[in-house]
PAMI-811536 format. One record per residue: residue in one letter; x, y, z of N, C-alpha, C in turn. Coordinates in Angstrom, 2 decimals, always signed. Atoms other than C-alpha are relative to their C-alpha. Example, Ala and Ser with C-alpha at 12.3 -4.5 7.8 and 13.67 -1.06 7.14 Angstrom:
<nodes>
{"a",{+0.89,-1.19,+0.00},{+12.30,-4.50,+7.80},{+0.90,+1.20,+0.00}}
{"s",{-0.82,-1.19,-0.06},{+13.67,-1.06,+7.14},{-0.77,+1.09,+0.73}}
</nodes>
This chain:
<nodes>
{"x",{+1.29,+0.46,+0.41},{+38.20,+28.34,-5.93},{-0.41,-1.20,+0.87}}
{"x",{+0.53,+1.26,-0.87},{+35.90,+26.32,-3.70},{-0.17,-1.57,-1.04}}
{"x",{+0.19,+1.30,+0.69},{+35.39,+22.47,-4.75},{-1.23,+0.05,+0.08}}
{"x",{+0.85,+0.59,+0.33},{+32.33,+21.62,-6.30},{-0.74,-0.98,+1.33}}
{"x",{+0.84,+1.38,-0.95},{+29.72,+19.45,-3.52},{-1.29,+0.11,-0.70}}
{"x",{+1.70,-0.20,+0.22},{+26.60,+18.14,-4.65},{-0.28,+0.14,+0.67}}
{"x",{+1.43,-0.81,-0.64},{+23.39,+19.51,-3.71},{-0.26,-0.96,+0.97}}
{"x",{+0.58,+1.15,-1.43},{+22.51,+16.16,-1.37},{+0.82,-0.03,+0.74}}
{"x",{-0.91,+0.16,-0.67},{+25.82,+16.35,+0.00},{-0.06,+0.49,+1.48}}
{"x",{+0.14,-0.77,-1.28},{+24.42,+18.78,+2.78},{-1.10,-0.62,+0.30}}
{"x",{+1.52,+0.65,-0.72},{+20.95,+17.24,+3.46},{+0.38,-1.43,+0.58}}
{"x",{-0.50,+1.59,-0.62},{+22.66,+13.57,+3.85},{+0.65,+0.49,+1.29}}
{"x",{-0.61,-1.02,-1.20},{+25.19,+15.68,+6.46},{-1.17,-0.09,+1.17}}
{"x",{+0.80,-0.64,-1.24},{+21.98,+16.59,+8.02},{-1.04,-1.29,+0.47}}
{"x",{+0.82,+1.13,-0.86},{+19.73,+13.67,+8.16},{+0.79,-1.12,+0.65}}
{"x",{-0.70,+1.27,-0.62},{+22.72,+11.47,+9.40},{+0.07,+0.55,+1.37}}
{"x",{-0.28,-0.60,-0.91},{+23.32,+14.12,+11.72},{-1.46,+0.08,+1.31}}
{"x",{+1.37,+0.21,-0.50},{+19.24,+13.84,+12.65},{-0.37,-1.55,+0.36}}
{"x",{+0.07,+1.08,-0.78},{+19.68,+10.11,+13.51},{-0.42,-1.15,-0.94}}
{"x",{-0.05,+1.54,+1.02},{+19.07,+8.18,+10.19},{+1.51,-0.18,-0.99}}
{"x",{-1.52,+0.13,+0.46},{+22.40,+6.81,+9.91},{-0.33,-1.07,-1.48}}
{"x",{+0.13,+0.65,+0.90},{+20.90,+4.32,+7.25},{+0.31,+1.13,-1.60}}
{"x",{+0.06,-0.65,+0.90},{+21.37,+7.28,+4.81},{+1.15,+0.19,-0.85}}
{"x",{-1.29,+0.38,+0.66},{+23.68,+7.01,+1.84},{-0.25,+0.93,-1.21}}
{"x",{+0.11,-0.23,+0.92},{+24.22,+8.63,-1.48},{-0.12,-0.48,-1.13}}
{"x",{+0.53,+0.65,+0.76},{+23.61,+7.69,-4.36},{+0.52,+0.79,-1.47}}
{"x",{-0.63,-0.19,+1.44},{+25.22,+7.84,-8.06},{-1.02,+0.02,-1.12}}
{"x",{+1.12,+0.19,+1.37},{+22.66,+8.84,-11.17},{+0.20,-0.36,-0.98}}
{"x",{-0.44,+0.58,+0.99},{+23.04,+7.21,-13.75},{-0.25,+0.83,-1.75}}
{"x",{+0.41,-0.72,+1.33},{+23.08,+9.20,-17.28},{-0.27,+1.37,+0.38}}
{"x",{-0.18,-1.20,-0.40},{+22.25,+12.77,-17.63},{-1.64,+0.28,+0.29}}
{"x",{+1.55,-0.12,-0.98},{+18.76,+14.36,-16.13},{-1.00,-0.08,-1.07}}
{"x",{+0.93,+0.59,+0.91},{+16.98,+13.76,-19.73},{-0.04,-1.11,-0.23}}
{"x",{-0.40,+1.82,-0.58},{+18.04,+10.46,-19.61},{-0.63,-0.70,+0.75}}
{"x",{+1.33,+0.58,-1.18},{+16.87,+9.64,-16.18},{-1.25,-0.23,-0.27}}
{"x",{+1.41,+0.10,+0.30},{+13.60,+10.89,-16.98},{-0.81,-0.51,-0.99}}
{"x",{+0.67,+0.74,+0.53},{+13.34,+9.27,-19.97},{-0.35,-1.35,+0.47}}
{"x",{-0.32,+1.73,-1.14},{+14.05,+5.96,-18.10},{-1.19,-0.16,+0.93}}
{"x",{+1.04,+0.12,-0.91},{+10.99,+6.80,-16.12},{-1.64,+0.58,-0.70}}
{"x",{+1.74,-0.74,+0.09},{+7.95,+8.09,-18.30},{-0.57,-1.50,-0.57}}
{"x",{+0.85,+0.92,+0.04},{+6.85,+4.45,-18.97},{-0.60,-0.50,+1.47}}
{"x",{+0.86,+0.09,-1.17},{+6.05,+4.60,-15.68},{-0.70,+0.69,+0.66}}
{"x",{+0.44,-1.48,+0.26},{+4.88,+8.04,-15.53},{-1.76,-0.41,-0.73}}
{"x",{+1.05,+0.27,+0.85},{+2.33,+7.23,-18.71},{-0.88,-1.38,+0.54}}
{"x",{+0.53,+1.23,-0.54},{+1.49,+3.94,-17.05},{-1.22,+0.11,+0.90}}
{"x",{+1.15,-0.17,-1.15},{-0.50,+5.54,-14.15},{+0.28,-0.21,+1.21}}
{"x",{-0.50,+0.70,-1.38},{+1.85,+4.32,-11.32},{+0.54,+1.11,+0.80}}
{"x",{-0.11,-1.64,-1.10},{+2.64,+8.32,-9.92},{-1.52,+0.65,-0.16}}
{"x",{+1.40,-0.54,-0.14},{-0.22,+9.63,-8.08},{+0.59,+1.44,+0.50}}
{"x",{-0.52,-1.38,-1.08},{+0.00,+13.52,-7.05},{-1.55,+0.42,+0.98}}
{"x",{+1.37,-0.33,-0.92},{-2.58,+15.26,-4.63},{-0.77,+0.43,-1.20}}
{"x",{+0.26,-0.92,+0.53},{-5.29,+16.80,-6.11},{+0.19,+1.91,+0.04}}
{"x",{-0.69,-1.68,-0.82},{-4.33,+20.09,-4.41},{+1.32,-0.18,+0.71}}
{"x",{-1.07,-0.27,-0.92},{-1.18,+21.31,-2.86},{+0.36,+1.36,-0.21}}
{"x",{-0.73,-1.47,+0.59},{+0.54,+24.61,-2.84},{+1.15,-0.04,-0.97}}
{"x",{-1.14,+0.14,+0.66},{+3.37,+23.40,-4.80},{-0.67,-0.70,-0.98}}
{"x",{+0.20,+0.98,+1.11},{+1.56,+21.13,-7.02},{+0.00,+1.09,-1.64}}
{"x",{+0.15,-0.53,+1.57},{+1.35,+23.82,-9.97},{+1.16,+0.45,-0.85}}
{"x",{-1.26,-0.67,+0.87},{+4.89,+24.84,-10.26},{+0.68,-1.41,-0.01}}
{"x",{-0.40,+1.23,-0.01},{+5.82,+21.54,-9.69},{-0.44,-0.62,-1.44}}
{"x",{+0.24,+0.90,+1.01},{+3.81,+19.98,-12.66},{+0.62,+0.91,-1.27}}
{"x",{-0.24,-0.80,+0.66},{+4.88,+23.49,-14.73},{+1.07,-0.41,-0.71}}
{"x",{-1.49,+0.67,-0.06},{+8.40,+21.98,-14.12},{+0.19,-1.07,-0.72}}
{"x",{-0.48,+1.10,+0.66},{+7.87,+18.88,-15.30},{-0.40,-0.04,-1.40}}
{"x",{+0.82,-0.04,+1.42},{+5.59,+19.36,-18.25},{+1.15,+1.25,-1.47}}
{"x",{-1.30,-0.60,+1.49},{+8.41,+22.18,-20.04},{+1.54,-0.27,+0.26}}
{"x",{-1.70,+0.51,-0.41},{+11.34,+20.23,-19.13},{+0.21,-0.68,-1.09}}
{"x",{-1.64,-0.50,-0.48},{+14.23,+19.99,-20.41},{+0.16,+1.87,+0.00}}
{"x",{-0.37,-1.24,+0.56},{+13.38,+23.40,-21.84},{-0.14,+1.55,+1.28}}
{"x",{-0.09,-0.39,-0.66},{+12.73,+25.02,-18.90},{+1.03,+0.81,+1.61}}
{"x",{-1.32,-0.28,-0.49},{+14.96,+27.28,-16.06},{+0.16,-1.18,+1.16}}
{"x",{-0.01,+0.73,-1.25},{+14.60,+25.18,-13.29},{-0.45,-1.60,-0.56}}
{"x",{+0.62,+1.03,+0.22},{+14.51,+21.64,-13.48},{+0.74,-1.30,+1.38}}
{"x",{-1.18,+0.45,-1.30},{+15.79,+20.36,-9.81},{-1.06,-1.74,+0.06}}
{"x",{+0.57,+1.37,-0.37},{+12.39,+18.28,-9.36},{-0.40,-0.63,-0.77}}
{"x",{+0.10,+0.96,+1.02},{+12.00,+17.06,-12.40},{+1.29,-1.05,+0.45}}
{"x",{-1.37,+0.87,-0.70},{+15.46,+15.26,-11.54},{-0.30,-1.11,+1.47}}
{"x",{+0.16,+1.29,-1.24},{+14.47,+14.22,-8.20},{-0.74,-0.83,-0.06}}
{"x",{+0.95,+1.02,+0.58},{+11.62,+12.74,-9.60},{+0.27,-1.36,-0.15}}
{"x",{-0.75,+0.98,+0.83},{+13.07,+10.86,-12.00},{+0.95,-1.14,+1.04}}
{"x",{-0.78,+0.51,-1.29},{+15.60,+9.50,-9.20},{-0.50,-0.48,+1.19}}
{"x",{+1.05,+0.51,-0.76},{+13.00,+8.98,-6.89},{-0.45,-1.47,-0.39}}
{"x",{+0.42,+1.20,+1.10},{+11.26,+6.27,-9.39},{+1.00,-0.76,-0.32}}
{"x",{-1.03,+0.69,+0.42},{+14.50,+4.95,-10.28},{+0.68,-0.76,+1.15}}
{"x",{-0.18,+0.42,-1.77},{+15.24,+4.51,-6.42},{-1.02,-0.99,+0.30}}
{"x",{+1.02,+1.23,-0.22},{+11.66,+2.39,-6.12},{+0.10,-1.06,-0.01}}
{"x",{-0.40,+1.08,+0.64},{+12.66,+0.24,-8.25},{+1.30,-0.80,+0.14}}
{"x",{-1.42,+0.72,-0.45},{+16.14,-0.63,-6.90},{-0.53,-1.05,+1.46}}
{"x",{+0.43,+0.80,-0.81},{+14.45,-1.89,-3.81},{-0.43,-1.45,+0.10}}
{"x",{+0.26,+1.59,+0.12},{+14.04,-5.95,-3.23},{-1.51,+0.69,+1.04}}
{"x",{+1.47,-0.17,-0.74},{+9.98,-6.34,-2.45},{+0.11,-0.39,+1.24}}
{"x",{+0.33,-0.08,-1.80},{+8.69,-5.44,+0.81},{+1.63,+0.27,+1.25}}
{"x",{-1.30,-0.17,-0.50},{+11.70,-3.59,+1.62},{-0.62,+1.58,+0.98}}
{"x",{+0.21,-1.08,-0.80},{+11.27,-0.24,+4.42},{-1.46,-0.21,-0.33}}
{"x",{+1.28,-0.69,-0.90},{+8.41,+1.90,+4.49},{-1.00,-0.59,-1.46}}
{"x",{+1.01,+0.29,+0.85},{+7.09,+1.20,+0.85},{-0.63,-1.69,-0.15}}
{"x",{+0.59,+1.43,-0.06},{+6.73,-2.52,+1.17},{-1.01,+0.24,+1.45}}
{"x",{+1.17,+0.07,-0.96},{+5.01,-1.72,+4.71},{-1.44,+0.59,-0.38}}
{"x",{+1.23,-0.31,+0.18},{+2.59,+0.37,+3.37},{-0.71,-0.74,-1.13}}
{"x",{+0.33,+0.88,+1.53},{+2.01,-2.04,-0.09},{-0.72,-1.45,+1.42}}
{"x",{+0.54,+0.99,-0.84},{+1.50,-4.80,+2.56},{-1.41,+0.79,+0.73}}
{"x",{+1.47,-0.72,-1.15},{-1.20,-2.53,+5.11},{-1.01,-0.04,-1.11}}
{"x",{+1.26,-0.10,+1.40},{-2.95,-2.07,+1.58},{-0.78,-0.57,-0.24}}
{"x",{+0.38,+1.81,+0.42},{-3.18,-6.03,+0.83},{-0.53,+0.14,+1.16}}
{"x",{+1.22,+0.42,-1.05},{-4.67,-6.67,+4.20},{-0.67,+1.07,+0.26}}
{"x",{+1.13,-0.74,+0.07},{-6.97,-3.38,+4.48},{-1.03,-0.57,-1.40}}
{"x",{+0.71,+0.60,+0.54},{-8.17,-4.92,+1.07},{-0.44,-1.37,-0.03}}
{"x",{+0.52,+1.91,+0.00},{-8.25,-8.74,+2.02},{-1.41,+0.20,+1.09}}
{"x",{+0.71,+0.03,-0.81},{-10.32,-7.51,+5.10},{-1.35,+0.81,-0.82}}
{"x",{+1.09,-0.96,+0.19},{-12.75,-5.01,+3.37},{-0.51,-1.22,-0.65}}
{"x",{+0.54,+1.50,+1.00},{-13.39,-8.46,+0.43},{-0.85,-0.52,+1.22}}
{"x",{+0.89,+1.03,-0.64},{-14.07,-10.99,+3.53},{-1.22,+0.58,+0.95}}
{"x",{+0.78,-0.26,-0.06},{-16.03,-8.30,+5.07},{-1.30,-0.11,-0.50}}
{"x",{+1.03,+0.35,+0.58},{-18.38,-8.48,+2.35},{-0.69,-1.05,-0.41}}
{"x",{+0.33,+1.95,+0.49},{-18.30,-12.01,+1.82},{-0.60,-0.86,+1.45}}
{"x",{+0.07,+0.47,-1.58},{-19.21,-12.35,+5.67},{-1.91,-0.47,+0.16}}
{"x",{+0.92,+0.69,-0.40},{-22.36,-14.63,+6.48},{-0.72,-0.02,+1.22}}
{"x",{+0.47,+0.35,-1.58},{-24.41,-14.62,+9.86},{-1.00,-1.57,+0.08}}
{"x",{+0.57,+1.17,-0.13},{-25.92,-17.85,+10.69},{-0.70,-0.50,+0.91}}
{"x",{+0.24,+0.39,-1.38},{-28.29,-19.07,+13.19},{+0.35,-1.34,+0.27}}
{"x",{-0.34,+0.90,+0.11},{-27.12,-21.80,+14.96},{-1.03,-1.09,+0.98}}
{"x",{+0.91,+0.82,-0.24},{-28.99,-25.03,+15.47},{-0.22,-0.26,+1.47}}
{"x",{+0.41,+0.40,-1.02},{-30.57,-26.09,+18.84},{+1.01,-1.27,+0.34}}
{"x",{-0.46,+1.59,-0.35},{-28.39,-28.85,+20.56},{+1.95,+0.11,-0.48}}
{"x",{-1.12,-0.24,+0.89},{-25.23,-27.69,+18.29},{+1.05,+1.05,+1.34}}
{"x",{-0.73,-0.89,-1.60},{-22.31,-26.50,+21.14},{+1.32,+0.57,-1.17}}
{"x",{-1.17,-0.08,+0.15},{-19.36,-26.60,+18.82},{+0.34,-0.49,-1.71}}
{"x",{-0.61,-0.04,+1.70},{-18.28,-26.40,+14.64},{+1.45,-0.04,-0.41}}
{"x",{-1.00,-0.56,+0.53},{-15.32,-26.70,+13.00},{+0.02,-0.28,-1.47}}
{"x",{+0.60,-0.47,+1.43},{-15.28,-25.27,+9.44},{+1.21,-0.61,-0.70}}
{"x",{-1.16,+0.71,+0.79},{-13.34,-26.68,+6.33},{+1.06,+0.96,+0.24}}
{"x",{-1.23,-0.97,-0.14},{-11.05,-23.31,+6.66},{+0.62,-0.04,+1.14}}
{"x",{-1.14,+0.06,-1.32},{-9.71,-24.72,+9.75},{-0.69,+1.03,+1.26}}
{"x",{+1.12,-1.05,-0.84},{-12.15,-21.90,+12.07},{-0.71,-0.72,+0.99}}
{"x",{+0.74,+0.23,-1.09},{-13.36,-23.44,+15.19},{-0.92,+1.18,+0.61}}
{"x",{+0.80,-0.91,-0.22},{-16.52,-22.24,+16.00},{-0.90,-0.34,+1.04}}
{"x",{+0.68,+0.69,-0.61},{-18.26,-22.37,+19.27},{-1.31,+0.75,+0.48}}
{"x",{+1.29,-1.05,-0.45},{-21.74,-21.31,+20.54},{+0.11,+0.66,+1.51}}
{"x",{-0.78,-0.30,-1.94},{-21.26,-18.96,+23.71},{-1.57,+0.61,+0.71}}
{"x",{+1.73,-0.24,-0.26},{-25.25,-18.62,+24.09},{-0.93,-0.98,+0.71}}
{"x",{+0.60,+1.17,+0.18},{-27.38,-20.97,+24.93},{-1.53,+1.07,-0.27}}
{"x",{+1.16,-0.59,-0.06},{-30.25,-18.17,+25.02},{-0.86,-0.31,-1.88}}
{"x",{+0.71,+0.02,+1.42},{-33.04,-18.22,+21.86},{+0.90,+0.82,-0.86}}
{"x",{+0.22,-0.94,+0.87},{-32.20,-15.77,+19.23},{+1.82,+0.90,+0.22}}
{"x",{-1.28,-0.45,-0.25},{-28.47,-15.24,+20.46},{+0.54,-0.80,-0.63}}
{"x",{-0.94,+1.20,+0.56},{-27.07,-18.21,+19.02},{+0.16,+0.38,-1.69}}
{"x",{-0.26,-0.42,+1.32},{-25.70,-16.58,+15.83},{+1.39,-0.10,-0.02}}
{"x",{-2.07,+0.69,-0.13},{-22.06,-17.09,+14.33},{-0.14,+1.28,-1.35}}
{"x",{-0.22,-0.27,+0.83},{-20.67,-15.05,+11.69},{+1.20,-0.27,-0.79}}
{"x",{-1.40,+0.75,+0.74},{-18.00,-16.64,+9.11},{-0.78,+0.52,-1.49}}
{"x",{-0.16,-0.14,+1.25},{-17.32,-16.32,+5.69},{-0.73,-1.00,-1.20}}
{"x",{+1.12,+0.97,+0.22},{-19.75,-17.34,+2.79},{+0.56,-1.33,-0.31}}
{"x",{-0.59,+1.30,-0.05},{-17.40,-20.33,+1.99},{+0.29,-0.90,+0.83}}
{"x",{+0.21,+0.88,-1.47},{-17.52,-21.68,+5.42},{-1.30,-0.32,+0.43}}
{"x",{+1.63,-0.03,-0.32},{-20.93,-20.70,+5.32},{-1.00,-0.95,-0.63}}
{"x",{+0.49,+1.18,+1.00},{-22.11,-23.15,+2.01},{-0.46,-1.42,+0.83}}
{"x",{+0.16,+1.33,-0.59},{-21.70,-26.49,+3.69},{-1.06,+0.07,+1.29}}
{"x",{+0.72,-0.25,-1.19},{-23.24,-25.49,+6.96},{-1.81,+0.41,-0.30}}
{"x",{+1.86,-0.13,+0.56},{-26.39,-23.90,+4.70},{-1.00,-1.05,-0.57}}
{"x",{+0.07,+1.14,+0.46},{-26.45,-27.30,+2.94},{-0.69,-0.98,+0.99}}
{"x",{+0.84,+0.92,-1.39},{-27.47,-28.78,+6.61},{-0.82,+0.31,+0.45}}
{"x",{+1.61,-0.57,-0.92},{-30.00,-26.84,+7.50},{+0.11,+1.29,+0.43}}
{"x",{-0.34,-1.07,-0.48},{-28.45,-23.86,+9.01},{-0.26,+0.83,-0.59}}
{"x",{+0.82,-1.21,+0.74},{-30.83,-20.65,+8.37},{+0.94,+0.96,-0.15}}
{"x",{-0.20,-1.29,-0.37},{-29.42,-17.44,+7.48},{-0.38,+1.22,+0.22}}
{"x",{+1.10,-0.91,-0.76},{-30.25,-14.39,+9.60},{+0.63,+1.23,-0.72}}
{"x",{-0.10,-1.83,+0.36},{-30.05,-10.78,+7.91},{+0.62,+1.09,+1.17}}
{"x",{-0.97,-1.21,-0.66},{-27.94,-7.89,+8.87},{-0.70,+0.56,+0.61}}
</nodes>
């Protein structure tokens, strides 16, 4: 009689063998109703997104929705183990802290986008520097070129002096 190998035992084999030696196994803790209970407050929470479409998405949710009672229940398991894996991670660890970070600054930039001011700048005026630390210099001298654009909180004090603002 052959010995027993888990099921990851061959895919780890293969992705170490494919060049991510960082790859390790990993011990589950409790049995696969267990796990998953351990994970539907995060489930019910709203914090797993799926596509709206996929080709797999229907036997996939089939799976999870009559589990335990169901024949198959591999990805319900990996699931569960998946989520339980997230959460072992110290923040801003690999790929999910990189993409949690790209997130924060795609949304810090889209905010100061909107919060963004144009300003004409005064006659005689060569050179600004704003309370946010923003050196700002005029690279015009022509009429109707001399415009700056900063943020409206850089922008306040400067409107306070006189400085018009010009429309998008």
């Amino acid at each position: 009689m052959l010995p027993r190998i888990p099921s990851g035992t061959q895919l780890i084999q293969d992705l170490i063998e494919e060049g991510l030696s960082a790859v390790h196994a990993m011990k589950p803790d409790g049995d696969k109703i267990m796990r998953l209970h351990a994970q539907t407050a995060t489930i019910e929470n709203g914090f797993v997104h799926l596509p709206t479409s996929a080709p797999w998405l229907t036997d996939y949710l089939h799976e999870l929705t009559i589990f335990p009672n169901g024949r198959h229940d591999d990805q319900v398991d990996s699931t569960a183990q998946a989520l339980a894996w997230t959460k072992l991670r110290p923040p801003g660890w690999g790929t999910f802290g990189y993409y949690r970070l790209l997130c924060e600054r795609l949304e810090a930039e889209r905010i100061a986008e909107a919060t963004m001011v144009r300003l004409r700048i005064p006659d005689g005026v060569t050179y600004v520097h704003t309370f946010s630390g923003n050196p700002i210099r005029a690279t015009s001298n022509r009429p109707g070129h001399r415009i700056i654009e900063l943020s409206a909180e850089d922008a306040a004090p400067l409107k306070r002096a006189g400085w018009t603002e010009v429309e998008r």
